[in-house]
LOVO-210452 format. One record per residue: x negated, y negated, z negated of N, C-alpha, C in turn. Coordinates in steps of 0.1 Angstrom, whole numbers. Layout:
    n.u    n.v    n.w   ca.u   ca.v   ca.w    c.u    c.v    c.w
      X      Y      Z      X      Y      Z      X      Y      Z
...
This chain:
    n.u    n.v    n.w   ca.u   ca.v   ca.w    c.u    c.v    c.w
   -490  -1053   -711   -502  -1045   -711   -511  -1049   -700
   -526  -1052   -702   -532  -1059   -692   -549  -1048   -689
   -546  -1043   -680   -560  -1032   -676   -566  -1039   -669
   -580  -1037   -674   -589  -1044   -666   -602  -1035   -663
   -606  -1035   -648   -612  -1029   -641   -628  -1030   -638
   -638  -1027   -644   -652  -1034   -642   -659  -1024   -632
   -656  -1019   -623   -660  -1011   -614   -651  -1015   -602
   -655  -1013   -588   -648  -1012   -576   -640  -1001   -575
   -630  -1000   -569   -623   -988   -564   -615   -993   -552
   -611   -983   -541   -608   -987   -528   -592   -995   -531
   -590  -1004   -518   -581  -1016   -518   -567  -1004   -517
   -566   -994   -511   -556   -984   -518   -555   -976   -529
   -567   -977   -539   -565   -971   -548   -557   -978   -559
   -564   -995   -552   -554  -1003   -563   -537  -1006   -562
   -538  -1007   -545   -523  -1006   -549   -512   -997   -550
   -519   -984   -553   -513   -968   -558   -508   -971   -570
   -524   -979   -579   -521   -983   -593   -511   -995   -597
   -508  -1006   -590   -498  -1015   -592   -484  -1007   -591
   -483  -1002   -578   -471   -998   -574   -462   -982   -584
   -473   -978   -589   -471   -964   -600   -467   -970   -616
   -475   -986   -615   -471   -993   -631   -468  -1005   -625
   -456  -1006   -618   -452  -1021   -619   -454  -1031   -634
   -451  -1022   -643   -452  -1034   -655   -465  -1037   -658
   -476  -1031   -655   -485  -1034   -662   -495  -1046   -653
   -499  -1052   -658   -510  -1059   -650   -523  -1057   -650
   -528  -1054   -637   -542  -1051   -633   -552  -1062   -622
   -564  -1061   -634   -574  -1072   -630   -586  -1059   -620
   -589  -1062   -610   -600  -1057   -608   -610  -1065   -602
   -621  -1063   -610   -630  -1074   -611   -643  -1071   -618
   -655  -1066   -610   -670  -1060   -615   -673  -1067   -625
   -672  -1082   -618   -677  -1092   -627   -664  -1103   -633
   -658  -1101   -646   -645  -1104   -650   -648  -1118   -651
   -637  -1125   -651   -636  -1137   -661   -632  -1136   -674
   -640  -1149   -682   -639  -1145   -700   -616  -1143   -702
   -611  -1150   -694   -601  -1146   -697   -594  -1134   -697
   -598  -1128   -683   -593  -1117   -681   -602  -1106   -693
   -611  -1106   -698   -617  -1099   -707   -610  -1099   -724
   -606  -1115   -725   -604  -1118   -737   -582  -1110   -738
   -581  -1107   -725   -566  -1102   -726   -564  -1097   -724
   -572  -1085   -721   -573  -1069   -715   -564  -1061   -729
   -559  -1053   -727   -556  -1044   -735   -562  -1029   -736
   -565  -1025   -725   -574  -1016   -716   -583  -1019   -707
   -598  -1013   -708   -610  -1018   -701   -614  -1003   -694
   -608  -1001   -683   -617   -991   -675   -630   -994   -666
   -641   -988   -675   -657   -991   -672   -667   -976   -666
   -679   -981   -665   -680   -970   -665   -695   -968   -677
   -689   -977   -689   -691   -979   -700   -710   -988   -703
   -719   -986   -694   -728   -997   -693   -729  -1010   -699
   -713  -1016   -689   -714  -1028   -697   -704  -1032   -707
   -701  -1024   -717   -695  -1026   -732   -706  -1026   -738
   -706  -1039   -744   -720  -1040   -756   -710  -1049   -764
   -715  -1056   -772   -716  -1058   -786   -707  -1074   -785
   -711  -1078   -773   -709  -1095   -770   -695  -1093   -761
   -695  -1086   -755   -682  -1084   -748   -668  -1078   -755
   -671  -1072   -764   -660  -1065   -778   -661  -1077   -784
   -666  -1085   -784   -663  -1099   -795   -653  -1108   -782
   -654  -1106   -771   -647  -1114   -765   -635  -1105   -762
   -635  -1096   -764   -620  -1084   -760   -612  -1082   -776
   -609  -1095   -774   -596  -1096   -791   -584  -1087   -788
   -581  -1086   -773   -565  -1077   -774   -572  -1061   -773
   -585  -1056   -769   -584  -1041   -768   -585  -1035   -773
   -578  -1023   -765   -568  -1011   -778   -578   -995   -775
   -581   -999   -760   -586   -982   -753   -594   -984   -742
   -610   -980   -745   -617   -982   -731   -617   -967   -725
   -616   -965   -711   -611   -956   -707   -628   -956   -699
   -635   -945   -703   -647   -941   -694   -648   -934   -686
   -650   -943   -672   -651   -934   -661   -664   -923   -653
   -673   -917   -668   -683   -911   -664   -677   -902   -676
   -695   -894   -682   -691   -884   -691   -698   -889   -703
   -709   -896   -702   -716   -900   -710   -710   -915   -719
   -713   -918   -732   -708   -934   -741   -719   -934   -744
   -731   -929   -748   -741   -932   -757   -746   -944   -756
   -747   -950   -745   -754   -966   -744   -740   -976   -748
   -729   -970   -752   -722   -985   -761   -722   -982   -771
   -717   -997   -780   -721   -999   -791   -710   -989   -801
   -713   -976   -801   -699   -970   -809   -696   -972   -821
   -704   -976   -831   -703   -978   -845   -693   -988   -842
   -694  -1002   -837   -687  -1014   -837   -670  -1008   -828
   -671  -1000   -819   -658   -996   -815   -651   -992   -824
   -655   -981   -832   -649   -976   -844   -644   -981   -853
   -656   -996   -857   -644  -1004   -869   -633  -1013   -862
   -636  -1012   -846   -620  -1020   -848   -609  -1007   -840
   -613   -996   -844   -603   -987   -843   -593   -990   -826
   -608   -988   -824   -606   -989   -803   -606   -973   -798
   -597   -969   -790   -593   -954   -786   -605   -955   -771
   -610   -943   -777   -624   -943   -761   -617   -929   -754
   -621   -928   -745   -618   -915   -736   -627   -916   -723
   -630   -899   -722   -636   -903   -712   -633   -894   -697
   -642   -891   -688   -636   -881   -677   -641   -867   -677
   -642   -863   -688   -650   -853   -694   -646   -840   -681
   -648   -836   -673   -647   -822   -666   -647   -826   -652
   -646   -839   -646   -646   -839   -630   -656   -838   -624
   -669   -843   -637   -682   -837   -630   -685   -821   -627
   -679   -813   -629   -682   -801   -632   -684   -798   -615
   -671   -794   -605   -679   -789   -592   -689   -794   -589
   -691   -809   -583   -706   -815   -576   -720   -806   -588
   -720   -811   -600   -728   -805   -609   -729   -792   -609
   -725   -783   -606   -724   -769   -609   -731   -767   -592
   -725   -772   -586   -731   -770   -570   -746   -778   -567
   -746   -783   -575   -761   -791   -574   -770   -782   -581
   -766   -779   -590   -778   -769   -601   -780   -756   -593
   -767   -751   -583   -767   -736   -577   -778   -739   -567
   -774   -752   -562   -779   -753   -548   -800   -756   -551
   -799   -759   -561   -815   -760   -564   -823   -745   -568
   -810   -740   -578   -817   -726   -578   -818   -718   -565
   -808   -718   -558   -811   -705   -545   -823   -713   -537
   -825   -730   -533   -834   -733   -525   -851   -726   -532
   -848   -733   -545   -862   -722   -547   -862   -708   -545
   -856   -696   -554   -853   -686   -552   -857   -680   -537
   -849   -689   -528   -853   -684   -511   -862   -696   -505
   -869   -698   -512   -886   -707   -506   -878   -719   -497
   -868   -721   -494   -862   -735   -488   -874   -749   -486
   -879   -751   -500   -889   -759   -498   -898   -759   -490
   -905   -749   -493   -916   -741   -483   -910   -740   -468
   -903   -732   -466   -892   -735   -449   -894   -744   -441
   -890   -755   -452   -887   -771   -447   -901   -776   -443
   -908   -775   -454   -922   -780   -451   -932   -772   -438
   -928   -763   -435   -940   -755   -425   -927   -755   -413
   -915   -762   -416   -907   -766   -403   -913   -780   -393
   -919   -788   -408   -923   -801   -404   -937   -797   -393
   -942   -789   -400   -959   -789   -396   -959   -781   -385
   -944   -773   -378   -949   -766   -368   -952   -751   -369
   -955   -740   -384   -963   -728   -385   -951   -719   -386
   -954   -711   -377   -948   -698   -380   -952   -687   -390
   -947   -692   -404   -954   -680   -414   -947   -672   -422
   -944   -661   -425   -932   -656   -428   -935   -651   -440
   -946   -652   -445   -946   -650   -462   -945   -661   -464
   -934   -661   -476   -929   -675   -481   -929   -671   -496
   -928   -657   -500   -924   -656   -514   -913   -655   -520
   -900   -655   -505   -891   -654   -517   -882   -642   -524
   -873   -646   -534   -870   -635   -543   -855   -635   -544
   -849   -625   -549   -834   -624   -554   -832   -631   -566
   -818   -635   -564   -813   -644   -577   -808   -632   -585
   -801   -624   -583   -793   -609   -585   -803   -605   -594
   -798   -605   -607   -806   -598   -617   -817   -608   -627
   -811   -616   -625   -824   -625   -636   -815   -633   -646
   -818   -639   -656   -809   -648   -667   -815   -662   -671
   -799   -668   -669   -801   -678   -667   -796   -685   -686
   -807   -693   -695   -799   -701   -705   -792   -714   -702
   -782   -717   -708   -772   -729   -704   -776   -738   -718
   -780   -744   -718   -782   -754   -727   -769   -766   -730
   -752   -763   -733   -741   -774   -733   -734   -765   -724
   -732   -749   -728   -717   -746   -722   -703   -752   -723
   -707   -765   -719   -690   -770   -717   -682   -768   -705
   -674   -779   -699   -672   -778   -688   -680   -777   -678
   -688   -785   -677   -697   -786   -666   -704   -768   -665
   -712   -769   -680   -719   -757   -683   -715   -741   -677
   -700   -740   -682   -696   -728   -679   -691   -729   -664
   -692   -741   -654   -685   -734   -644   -701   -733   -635
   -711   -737   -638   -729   -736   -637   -728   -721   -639
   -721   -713   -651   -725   -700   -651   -716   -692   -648
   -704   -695   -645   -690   -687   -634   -700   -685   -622
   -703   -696   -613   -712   -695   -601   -724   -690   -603
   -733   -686   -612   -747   -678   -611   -737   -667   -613
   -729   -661   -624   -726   -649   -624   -721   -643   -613
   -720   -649   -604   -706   -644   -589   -725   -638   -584
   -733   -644   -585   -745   -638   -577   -754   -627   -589
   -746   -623   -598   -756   -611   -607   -761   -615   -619
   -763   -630   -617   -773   -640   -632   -766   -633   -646
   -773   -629   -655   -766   -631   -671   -770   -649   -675
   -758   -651   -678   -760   -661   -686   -758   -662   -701
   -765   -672   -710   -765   -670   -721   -763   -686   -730
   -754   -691   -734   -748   -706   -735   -756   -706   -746
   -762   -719   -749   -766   -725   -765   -761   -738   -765
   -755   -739   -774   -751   -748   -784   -748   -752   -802
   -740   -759   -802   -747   -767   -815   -741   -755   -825
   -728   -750   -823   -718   -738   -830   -724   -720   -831
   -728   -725   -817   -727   -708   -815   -712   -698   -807
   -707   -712   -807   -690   -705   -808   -687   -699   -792
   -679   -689   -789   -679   -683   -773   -677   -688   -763
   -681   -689   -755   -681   -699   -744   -679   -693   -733
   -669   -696   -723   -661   -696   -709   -676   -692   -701
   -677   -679   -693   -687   -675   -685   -700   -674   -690
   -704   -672   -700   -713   -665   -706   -714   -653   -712
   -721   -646   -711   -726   -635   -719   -726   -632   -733
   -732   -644   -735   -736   -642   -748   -739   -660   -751
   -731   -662   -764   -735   -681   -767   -744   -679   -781
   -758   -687   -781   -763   -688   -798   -766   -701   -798
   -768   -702   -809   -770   -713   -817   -783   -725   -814
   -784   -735   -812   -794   -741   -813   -806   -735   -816
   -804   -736   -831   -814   -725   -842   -820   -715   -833
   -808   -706   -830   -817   -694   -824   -826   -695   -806
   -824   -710   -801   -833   -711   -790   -844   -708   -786
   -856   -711   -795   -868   -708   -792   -873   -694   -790
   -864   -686   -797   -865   -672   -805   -858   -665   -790
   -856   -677   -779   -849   -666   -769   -852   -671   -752
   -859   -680   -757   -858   -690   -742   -872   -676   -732
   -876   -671   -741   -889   -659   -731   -878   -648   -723
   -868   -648   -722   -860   -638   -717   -854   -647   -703
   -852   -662   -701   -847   -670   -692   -855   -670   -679
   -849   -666   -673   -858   -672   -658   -857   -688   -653
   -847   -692   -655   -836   -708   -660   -833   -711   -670
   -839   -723   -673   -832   -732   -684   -826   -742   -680
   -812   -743   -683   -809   -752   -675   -796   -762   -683
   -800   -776   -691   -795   -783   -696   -787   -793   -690
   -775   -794   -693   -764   -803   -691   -755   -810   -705
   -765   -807   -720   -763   -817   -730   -762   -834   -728
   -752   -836   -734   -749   -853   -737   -761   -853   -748
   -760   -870   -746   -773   -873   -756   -766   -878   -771
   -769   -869   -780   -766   -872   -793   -773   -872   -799
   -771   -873   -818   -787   -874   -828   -787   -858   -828
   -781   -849   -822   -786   -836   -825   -797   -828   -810
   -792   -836   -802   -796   -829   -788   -809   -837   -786
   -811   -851   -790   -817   -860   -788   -834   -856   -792
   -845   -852   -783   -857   -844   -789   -857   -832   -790
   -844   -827   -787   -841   -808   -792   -851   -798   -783
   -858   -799   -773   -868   -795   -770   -881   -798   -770
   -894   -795   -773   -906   -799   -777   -913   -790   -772
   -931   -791   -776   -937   -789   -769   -938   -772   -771
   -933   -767   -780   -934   -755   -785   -921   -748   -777
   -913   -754   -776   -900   -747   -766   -902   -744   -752
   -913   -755   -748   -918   -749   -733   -927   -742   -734
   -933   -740   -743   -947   -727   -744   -938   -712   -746
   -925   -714   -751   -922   -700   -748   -912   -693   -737
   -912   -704   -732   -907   -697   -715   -915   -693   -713
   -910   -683   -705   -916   -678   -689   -926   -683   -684
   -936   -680   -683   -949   -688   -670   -940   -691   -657
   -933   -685   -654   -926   -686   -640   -913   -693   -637
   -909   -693   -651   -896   -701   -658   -891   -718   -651
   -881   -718   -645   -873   -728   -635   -871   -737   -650
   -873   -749   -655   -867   -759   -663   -855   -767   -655
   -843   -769   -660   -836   -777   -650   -829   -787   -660
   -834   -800   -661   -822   -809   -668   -812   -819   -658
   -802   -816   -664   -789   -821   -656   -779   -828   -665
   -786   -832   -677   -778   -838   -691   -784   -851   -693
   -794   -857   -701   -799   -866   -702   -815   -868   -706
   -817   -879   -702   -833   -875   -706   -842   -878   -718
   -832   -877   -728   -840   -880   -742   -837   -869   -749
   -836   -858   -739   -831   -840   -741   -851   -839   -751
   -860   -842   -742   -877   -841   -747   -886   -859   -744
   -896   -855   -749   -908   -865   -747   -911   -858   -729
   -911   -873   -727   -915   -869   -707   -931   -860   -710
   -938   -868   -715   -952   -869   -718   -951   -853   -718
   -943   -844   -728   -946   -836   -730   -945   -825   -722
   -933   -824   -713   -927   -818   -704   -941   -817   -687
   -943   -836   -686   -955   -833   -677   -967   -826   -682
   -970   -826   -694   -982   -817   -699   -978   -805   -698
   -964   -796   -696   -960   -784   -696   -964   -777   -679
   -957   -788   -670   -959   -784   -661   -968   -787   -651
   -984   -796   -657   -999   -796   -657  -1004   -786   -660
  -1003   -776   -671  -1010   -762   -678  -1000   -754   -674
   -993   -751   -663   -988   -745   -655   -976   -737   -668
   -973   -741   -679   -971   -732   -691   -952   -728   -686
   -949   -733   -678   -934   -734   -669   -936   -734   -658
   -930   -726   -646   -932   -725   -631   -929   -742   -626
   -918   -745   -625   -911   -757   -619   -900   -761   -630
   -897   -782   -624   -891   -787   -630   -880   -787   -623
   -869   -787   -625   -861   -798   -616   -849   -810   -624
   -853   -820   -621   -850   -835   -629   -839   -842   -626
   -826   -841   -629   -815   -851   -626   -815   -864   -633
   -821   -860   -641   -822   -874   -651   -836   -876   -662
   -838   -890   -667   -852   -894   -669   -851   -904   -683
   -863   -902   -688   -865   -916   -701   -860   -926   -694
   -864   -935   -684   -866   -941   -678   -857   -941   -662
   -846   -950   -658   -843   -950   -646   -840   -960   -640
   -840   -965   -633   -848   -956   -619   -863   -948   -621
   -867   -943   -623   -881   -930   -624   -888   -943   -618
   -901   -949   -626   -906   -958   -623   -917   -949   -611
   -920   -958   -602   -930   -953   -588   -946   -946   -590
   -949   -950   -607   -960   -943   -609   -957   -931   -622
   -949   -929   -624   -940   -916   -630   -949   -902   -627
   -956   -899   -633   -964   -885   -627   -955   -880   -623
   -946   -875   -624   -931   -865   -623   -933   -867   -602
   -932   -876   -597   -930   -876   -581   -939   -869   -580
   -956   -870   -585   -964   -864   -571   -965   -851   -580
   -960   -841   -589   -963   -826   -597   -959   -820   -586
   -964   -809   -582   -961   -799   -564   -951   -789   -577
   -953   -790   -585   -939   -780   -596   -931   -786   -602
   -929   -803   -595   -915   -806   -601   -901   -809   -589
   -894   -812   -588   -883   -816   -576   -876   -826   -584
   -877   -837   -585   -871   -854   -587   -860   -855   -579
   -853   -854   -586   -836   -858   -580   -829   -869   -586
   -826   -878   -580   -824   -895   -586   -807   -896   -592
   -807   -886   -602   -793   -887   -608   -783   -888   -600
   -783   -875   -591   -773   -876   -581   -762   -864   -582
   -762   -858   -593   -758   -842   -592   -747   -845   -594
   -741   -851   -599   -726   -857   -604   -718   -863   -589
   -728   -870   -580   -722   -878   -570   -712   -872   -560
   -697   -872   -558   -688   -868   -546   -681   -879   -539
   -678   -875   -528   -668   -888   -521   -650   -886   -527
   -652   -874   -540   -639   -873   -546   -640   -877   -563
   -652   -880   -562   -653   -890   -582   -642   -898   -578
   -645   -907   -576   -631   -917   -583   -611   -911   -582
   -613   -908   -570   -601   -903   -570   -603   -889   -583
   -608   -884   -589   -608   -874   -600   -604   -885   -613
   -616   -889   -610   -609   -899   -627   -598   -909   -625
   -592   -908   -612   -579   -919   -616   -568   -909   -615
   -569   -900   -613   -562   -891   -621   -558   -888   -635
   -573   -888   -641   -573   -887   -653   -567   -899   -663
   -571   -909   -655   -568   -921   -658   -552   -925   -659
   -547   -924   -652   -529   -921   -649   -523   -916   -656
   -524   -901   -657   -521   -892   -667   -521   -898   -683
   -532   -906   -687   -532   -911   -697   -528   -928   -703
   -524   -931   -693   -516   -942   -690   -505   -941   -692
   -498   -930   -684   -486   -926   -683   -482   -927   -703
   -487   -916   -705   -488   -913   -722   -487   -925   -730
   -500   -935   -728   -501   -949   -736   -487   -955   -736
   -485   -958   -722   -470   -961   -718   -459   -958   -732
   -456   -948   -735   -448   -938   -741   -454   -939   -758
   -465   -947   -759   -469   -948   -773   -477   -936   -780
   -482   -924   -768   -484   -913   -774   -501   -917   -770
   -505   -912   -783   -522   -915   -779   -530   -901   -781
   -524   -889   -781   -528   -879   -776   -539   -878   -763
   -549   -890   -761   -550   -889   -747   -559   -874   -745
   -561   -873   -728   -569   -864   -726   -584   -868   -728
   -592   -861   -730   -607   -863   -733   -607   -877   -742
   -601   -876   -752   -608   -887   -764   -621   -881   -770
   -625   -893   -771   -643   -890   -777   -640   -894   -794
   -649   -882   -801   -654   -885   -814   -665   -896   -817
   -659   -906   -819   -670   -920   -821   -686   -913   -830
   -679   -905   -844   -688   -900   -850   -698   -891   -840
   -695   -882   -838   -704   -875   -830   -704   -881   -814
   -703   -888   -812   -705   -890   -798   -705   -886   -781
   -692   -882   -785   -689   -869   -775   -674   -864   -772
């Protein structure tokens, strides 16, 4: 059994991983040789670079183990016909993420921006505007993991939250979960919207220009999922006609957020460079996960944890 590594991980993480599977052999190596690719049995990535040319060179693999949350940018159709086992790290984003979305709601909520800015310039001005989180509702756009522990932490501060997804079906720290369908018909009651959907053909455009016309005028947008959630175009024309209070952006059409991006200079957006996920404990989470499912392969059992549905993409 031969695992191969296309990401860095620290010089003791690797020899945790030798010394835990003596039998197995491990390449770590960003940039592989065609050999070591062509005899991998296991490719732990952080799925980027599996394309189309590289599965024609990986004749022995059986199981790419993804060390993020998202597959959408590899080629899944082609995994599928050679009946390649994917998995991914589905839940270790959830603390940093859930702390990142809290920590943007309370900064606005308590004018933090404003603070900061009239800290720079020197003014002592004490109307700032701000307000209680206690008593306002928040929609979750992908009550999953990530989602529901985003609405465990608003609800410890008062928030109703209210999960949508593709089922409808009950969801862990919500109030109340509906349907896709029933979104529009509900997004005027949100003070937050706040999406953490994977990008699929159903999520993919699920908001438009008519979904932000029925928020709130004062209505917080927050995507934390991906950015082919809407058309940018449209979302800047939302928050140009003031038709939503503020954005806040973890992710984009486009990344790195090209330098003339209206999105940087909008005074109602906050551009955050895909960082909400980032801890100095990610990797050590997914080699956990990674282990665990190792252990199992080991054993012939392919029950793994967080296997993805190639069909739906997720």
């Amino acid at each position: 059994m031969v695992v191969l590594f296309t990401f860095d991980i620290k010089k003791h993480q690797e020899e945790g991983l030798i010394e835990k599977f003596p039998e197995v052999t491990f390449h770590f190596n960003k940039r592989p040789r065609d050999t070591e690719i062509q005899e991998a049995t296991i490719i732990v990535t952080y799925g980027s670079d599996i394309d189309a040319a590289l599965l024609e060179q990986a004749k022995s693999l059986e199981w790419i183990m993804v060390a993020s949350a998202g597959v959408e940018k590899m080629p899944l159709a082609e995994i599928a016909e050679r009946n390649i086992t994917v998995s991914n790290v589905r839940g270790i984003h959830k603390t940093p993420m859930a702390e990142s979305v809290l920590a943007h709601v309370l900064a606005l909520r308590r004018s933090l921006p404003l603070i900061y800015e009239r800290q720079q310039e020197k003014e002592w001005v004490r109307r700032v505007g701000s307000t209680e989180l206690k008593g306002s509702t928040a929609m979750i756009l992908g009550p999953g993991a990530i989602g529901s522990e985003i609405g465990r932490l608003l609800q410890t501060f008062g928030v109703t939250t209210i999960g949508c997804n593709r089922s409808g079906k009950e969801s862990e720290s919500m109030n109340e979960t509906i349907k896709f369908e029933a979104l529009i018909g509900r997004l005027g009651e949100a003070d937050f919207v706040i999406s953490v959907l994977p990008s699929t053909e159903e999520t993919r455009g699920l908001i438009t220009e008519n979904h932000f016309m029925a928020m709130k005028e004062n209505a917080v947008f927050m995507n934390f999922g991906r950015g082919d959630l809407y058309e940018e175009a449209v979302l800047i024309a939302a928050l140009k006609k003031e038709e939503i209070g503020h954005a806040v952006l973890d992710v984009f059409e486009t990344e790195p957020l090209p330098a003339d991006n209206e999105l940087w200079a909008l005074p109602n957006c906050t551009v955050s460079p895909h960082v909400s996920s980032l801890s100095g404990k990610y990797i050590e989470r997914a080699l956990g996960i990674f282990e665990e499912n190792l252990e199992k392969w080991q054993q012939g059992d392919r029950s793994l944890a967080n296997l993805i549905d190639l069909n739906q993409g997720y």
